[in-house]
C-alpha positions as CSV (number, residue, x, y, z in Angstrom):
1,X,-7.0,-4.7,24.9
2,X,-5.6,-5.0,21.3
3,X,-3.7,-8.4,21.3
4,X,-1.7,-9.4,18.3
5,X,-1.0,-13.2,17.3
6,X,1.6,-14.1,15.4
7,X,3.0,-17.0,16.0
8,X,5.7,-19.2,13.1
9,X,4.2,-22.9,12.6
10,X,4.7,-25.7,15.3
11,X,6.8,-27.4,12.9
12,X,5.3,-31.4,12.4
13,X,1.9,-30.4,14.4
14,X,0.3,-27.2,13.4
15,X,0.9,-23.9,10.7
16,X,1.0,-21.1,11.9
17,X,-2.4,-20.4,10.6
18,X,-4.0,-22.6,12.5
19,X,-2.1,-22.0,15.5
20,X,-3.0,-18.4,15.8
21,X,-6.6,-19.5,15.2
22,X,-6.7,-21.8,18.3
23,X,-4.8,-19.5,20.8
24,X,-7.2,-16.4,19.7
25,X,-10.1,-18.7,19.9
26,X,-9.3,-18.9,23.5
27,X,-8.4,-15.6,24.3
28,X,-11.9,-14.6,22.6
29,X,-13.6,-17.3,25.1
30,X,-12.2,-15.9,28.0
31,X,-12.2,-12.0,27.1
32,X,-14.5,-11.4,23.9
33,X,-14.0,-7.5,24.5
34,X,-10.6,-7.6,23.5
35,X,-9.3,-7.0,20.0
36,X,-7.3,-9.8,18.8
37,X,-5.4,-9.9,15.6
38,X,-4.1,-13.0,13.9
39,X,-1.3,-12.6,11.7
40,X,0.5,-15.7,11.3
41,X,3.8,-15.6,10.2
42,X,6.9,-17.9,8.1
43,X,10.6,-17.5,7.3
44,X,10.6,-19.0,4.4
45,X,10.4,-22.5,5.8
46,X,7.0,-24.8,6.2
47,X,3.5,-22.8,5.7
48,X,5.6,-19.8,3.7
49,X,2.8,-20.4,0.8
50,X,-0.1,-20.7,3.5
51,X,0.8,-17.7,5.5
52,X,0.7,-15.2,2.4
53,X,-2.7,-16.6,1.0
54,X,-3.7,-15.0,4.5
55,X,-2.0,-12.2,4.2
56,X,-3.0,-11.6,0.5
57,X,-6.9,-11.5,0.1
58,X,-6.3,-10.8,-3.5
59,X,-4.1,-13.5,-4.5
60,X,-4.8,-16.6,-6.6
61,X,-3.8,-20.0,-5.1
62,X,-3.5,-22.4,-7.9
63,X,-2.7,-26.1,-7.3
64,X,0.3,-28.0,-9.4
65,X,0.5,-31.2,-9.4
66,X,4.8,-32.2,-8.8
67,X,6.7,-35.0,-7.1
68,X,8.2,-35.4,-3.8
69,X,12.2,-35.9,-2.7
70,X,11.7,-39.3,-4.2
71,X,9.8,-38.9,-7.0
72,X,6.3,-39.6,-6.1
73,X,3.6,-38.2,-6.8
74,X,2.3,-34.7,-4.4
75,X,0.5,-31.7,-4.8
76,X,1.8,-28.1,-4.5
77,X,0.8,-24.9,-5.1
78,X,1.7,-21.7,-6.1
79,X,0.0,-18.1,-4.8
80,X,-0.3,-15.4,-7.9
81,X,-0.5,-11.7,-6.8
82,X,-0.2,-9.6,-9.8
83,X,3.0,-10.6,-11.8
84,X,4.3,-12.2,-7.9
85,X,4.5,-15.5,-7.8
86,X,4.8,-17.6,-4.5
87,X,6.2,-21.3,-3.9
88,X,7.3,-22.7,-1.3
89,X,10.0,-25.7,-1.4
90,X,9.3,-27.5,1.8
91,X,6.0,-28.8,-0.5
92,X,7.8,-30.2,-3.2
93,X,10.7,-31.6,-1.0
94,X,9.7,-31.2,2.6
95,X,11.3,-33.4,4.5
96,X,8.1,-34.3,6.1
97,X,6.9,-35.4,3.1
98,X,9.3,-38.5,4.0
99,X,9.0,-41.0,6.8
100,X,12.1,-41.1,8.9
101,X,13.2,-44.3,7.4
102,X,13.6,-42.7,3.7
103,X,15.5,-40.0,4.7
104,X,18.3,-40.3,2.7
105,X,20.2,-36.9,1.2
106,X,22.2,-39.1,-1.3
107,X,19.2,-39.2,-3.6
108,X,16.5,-36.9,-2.6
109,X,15.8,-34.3,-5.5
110,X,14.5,-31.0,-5.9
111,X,12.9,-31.3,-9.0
112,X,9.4,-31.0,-7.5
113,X,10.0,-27.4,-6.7
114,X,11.6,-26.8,-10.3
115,X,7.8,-28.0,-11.4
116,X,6.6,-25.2,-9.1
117,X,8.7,-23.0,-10.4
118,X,8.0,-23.5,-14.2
119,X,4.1,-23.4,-13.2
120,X,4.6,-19.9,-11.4
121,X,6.3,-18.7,-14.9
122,X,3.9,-20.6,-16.9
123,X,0.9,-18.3,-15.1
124,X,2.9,-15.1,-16.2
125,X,4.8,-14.2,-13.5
126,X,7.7,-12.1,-13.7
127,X,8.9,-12.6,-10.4
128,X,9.4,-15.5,-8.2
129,X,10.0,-15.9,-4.5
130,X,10.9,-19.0,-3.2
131,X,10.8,-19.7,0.6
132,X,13.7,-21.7,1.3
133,X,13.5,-24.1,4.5
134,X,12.5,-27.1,5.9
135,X,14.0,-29.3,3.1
136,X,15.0,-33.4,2.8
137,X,17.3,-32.6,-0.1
138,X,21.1,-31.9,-0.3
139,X,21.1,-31.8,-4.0
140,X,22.3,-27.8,-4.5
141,X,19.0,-27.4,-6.6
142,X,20.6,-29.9,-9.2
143,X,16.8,-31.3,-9.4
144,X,15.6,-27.8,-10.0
145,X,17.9,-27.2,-12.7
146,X,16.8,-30.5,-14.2
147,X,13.0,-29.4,-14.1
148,X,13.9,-26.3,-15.4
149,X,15.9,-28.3,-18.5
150,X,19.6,-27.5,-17.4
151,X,19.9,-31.3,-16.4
152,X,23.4,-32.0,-15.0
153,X,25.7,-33.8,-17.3
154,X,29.0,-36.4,-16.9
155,X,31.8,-35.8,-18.5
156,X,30.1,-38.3,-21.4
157,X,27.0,-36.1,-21.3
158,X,24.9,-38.3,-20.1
159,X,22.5,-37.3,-17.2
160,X,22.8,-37.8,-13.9
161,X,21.0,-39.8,-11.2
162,X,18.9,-38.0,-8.9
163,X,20.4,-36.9,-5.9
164,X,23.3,-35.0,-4.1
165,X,25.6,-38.0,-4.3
166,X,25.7,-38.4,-8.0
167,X,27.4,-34.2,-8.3
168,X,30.5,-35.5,-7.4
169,X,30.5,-36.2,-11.1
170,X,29.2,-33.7,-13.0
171,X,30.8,-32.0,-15.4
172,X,27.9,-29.2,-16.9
173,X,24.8,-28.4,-17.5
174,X,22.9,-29.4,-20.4
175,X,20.4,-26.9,-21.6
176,X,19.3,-23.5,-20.4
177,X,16.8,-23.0,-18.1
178,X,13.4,-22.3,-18.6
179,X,12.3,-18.9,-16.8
180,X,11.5,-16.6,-19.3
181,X,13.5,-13.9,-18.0
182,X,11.8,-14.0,-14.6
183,X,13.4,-12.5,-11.5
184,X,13.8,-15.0,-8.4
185,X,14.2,-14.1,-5.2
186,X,15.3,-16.9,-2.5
187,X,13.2,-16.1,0.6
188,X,15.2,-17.6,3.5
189,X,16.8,-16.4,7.2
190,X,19.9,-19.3,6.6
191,X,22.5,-17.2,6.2
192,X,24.9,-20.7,5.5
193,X,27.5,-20.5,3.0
194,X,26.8,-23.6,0.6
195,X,30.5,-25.9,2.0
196,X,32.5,-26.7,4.6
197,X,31.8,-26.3,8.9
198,X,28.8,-24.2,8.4
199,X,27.6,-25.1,4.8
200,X,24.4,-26.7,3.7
201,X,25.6,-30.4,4.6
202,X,27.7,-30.0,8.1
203,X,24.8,-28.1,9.2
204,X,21.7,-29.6,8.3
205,X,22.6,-32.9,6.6
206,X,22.4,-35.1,9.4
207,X,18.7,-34.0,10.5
208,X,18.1,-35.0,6.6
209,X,19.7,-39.1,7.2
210,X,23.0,-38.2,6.4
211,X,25.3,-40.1,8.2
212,X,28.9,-38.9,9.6
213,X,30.4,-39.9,5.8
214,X,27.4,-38.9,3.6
215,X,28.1,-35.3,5.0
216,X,31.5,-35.6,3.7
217,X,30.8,-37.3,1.0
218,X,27.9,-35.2,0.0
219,X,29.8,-31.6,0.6
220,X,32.8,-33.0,-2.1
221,X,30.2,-33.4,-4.3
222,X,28.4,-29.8,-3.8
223,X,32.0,-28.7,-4.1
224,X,32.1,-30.2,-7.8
225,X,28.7,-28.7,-8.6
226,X,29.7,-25.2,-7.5
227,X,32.0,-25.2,-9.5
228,X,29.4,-26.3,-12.7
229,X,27.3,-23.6,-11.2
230,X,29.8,-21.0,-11.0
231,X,29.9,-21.1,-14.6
232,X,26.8,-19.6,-15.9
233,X,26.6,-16.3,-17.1
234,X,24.0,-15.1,-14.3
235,X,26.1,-16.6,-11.2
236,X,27.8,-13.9,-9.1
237,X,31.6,-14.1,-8.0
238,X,32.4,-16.1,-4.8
239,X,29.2,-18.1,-5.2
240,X,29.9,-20.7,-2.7
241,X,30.7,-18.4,0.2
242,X,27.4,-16.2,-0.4
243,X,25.2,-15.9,2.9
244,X,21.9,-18.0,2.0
245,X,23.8,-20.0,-0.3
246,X,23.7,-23.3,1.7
247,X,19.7,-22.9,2.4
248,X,17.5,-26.1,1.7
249,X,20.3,-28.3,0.5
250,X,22.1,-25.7,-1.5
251,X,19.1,-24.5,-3.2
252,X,19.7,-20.9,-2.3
253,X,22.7,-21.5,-4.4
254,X,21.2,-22.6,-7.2
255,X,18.9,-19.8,-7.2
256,X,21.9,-17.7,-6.8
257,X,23.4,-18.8,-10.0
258,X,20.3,-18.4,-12.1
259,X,20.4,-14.6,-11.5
260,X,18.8,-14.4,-8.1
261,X,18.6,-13.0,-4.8
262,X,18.3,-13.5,-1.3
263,X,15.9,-11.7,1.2
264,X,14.9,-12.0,4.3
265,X,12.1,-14.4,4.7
266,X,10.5,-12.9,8.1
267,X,11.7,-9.6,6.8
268,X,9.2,-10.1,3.6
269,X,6.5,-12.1,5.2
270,X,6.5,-9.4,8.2
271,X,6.0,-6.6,5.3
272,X,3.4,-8.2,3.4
273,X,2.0,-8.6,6.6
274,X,1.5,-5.3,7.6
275,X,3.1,-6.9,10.8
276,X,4.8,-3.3,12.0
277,X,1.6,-1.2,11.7
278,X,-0.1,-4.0,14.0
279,X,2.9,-3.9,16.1
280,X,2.3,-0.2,16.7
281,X,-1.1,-0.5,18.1
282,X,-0.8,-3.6,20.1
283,X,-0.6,-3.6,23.9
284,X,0.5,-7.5,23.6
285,X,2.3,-9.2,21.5
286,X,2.3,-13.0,21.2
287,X,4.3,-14.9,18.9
288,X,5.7,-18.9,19.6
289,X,6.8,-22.3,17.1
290,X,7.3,-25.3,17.7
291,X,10.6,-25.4,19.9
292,X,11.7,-22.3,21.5
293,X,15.2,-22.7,21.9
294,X,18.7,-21.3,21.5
295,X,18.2,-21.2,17.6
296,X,15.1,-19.1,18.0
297,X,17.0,-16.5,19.6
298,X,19.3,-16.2,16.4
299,X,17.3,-15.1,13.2
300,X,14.1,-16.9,13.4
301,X,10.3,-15.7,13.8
302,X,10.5,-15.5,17.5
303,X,13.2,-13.6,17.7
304,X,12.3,-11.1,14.9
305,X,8.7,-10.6,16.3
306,X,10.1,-10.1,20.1
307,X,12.5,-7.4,18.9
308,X,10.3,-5.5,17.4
309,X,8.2,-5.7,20.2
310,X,10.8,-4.6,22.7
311,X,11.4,-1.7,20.3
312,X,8.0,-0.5,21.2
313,X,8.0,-1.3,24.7
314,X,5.1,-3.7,24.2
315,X,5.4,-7.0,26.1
316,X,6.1,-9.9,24.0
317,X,4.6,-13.4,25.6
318,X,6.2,-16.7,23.7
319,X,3.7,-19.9,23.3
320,X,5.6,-23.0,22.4
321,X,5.7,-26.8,21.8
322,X,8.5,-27.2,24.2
323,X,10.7,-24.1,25.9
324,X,14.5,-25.2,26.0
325,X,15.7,-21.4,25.7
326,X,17.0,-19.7,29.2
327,X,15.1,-17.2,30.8
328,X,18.0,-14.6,30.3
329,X,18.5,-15.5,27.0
330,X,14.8,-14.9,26.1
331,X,14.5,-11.7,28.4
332,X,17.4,-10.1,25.8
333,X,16.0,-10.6,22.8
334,X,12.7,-9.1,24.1
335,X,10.6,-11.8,25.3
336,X,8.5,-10.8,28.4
337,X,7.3,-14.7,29.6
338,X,7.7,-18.3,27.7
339,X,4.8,-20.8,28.3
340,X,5.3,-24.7,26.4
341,X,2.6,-27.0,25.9
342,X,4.9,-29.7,26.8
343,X,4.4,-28.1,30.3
344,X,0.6,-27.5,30.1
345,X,0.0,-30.8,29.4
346,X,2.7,-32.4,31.7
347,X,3.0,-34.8,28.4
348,X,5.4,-34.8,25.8
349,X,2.9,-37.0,23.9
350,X,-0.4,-35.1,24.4
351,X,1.7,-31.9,23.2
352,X,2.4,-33.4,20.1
353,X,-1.5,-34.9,19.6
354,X,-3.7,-32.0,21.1
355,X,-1.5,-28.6,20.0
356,X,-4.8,-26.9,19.6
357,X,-6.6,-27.9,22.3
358,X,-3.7,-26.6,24.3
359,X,-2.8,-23.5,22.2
360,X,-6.9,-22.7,23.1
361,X,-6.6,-23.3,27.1
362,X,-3.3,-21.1,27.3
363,X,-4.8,-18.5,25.2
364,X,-7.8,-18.3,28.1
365,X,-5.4,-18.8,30.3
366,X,-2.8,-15.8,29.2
367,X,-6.2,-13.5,28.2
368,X,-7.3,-14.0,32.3
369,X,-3.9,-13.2,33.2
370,X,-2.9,-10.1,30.6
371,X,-6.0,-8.7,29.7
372,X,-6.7,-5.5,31.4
């Protein structure tokens, strides 16, 4: 039997990598005839960067040193394929790169991942694609902008503080940034405008330490900033209110402005995969994250993977941290069978501490069950 892995990262536990590694390592245990295939896969968010060093044998991974949401030093990296560059800017400002205590959107940067960025152009890369996701910051890629040496400027012109609190007064930009004439591409499934209901802040601000008044506080100010943003040469019309605009804290905006685009994150990751040629041949397909809930069922890797699954008529079997999404609900966007760890384990807490140990006993499990 040709079974294909492809599972999104258990987000705060395991990447993807090594969570397709763990269930096929079962499988293989319990049926060693089969053919399993591992490709891991990302949506921009968490593991983008690890994911396509997997799926690109030829690629260069070279290590930057940059700065977290508050400043401190981190490492990131960037992956070079040809004149492609690849960053991701969950690790540069990740928010679980903070512990929950220093959450705090009014002053978390970007300008880590605007260190990524220059080291991607820096190595000759003429492209850059960003995944977007997974971010502590709220700052609409101000800190970016700063790294790149388009710091934001008060009406004095004097730079401002860090932070997505301080936009509220910013009056420009001073400088033009850094890029060499390279193309970005921001590489997200957030489809969020940057303000209001559904914008960067209402949405995902609170998960980020903003409290009921930093997200109104905080959206004013992205409000003033779009405005900065709005005016540079390369931003397109109706900036604000364009799809993937409000991913990771407004940084699909800012990305936006400089000139460039969004794409599909699962849609690229699933391409450079080869992810359609294994879904073909596969007589299984299993896929899972962290949570399975009612916002995999809208966009995410899950959901993307199980369609295309159902497309081919191949049963699609779902392997999560915890399953919160309705049988019904999973059934219509192609998922044959849901199995959590959380249930495995009948813990929450030995979910959380032995993912692999129980990704491995499901995938023996599942292989005694599906394999023919």
């Amino acid at each position: 039997m040709r079974v294909l892995v492809c599972p999104d990262k258990f987000a705060g536990t395991i990447s993807a990598v090594e969570a397709a590694t763990a269930f096929a390592e079962g499988w293989r245990a319990a049926q060693p005839a089969d053919d399993v295939v591992l490709r891991p896969l990302s949506d921009g968010g968490p593991g983008f960067v690890a994911v396509l060093a997997a799926a690109l044998p030829g690629a260069k991974l070279i290590t930057v040193p940059t700065t977290d949401p508050l400043g401190r030093p981190v490492e990131g990296r960037v992956l070079l394929d040809g004149e492609t560059a690849y960053v991701e800017s969950a690790e540069a400002c990740g928010l679980h790169l903070l512990a929950p205590e220093e959450r705090d959107p009014k002053v978390a940067t970007s300008f880590g991942l605007g260190t990524l960025l220059l080291a991607a152009v820096e190595s000759g890369a003429t492209t850059v694609v960003v995944g977007l996701g997974g971010s502590a910051t709220n700052d609409g890629g101000a800190g970016l902008l700063a790294a790149l040496g388009a710091a934001p400027l008060d009406a004095a012109g004097y730079a401002l503080p860090y932070g997505g609190a301080a936009l509220a007064a910013c009056a420009s930009l001073g400088g033009h940034p850094r890029l060499r004439d390279a193309t970005l591409v921001a590489a997200t499934d957030v489809d969020s405008p940057l303000l209001g209901l559904h914008g960067a802040t209402a949405v995902f601000g609170p998960q980020k330490g903003a409290t009921r008044e930093d997200v109104f506080l905080l959206d004013a100010a992205l409000e003033r900033f779009a405005q900065v943003l709005a005016a540079l040469p390369t931003a397109p019309a109706g900036l604000a209110e364009l799809p993937g605009a409000g991913a990771a804290g407004g940084l699909g905006a800012a990305l936006l402005a400089l000139g460039g685009r969004v794409e599909s994150g699962i849609g690229l990751v699933r391409r450079l995969c080869g992810l359609d040629a294994e879904l073909d041949e596969a007589g299984l397909v299993v896929t899972g994250e962290g949570s399975f809930d009612e916002q995999s069922l809208r966009g995410k890797v899950v959901a993307g993977v199980a369609n295309a699954a159902r497309d081919r008529g191949v049963p699609c079997v779902v392997v999560a941290g915890r399953v919160a999404a309705g049988r019904r609900e999973a059934a219509s966007i192609g998922v044959t069978e849901a199995h959590s760890l959380v249930e495995h384990f009948q813990s929450v807490e030995e979910a959380l501490s032995r993912p692999a140990d129980g990704l491995r006993e499901l995938g023996q499990r599942l292989a005694r069950q599906w394999s023919r």
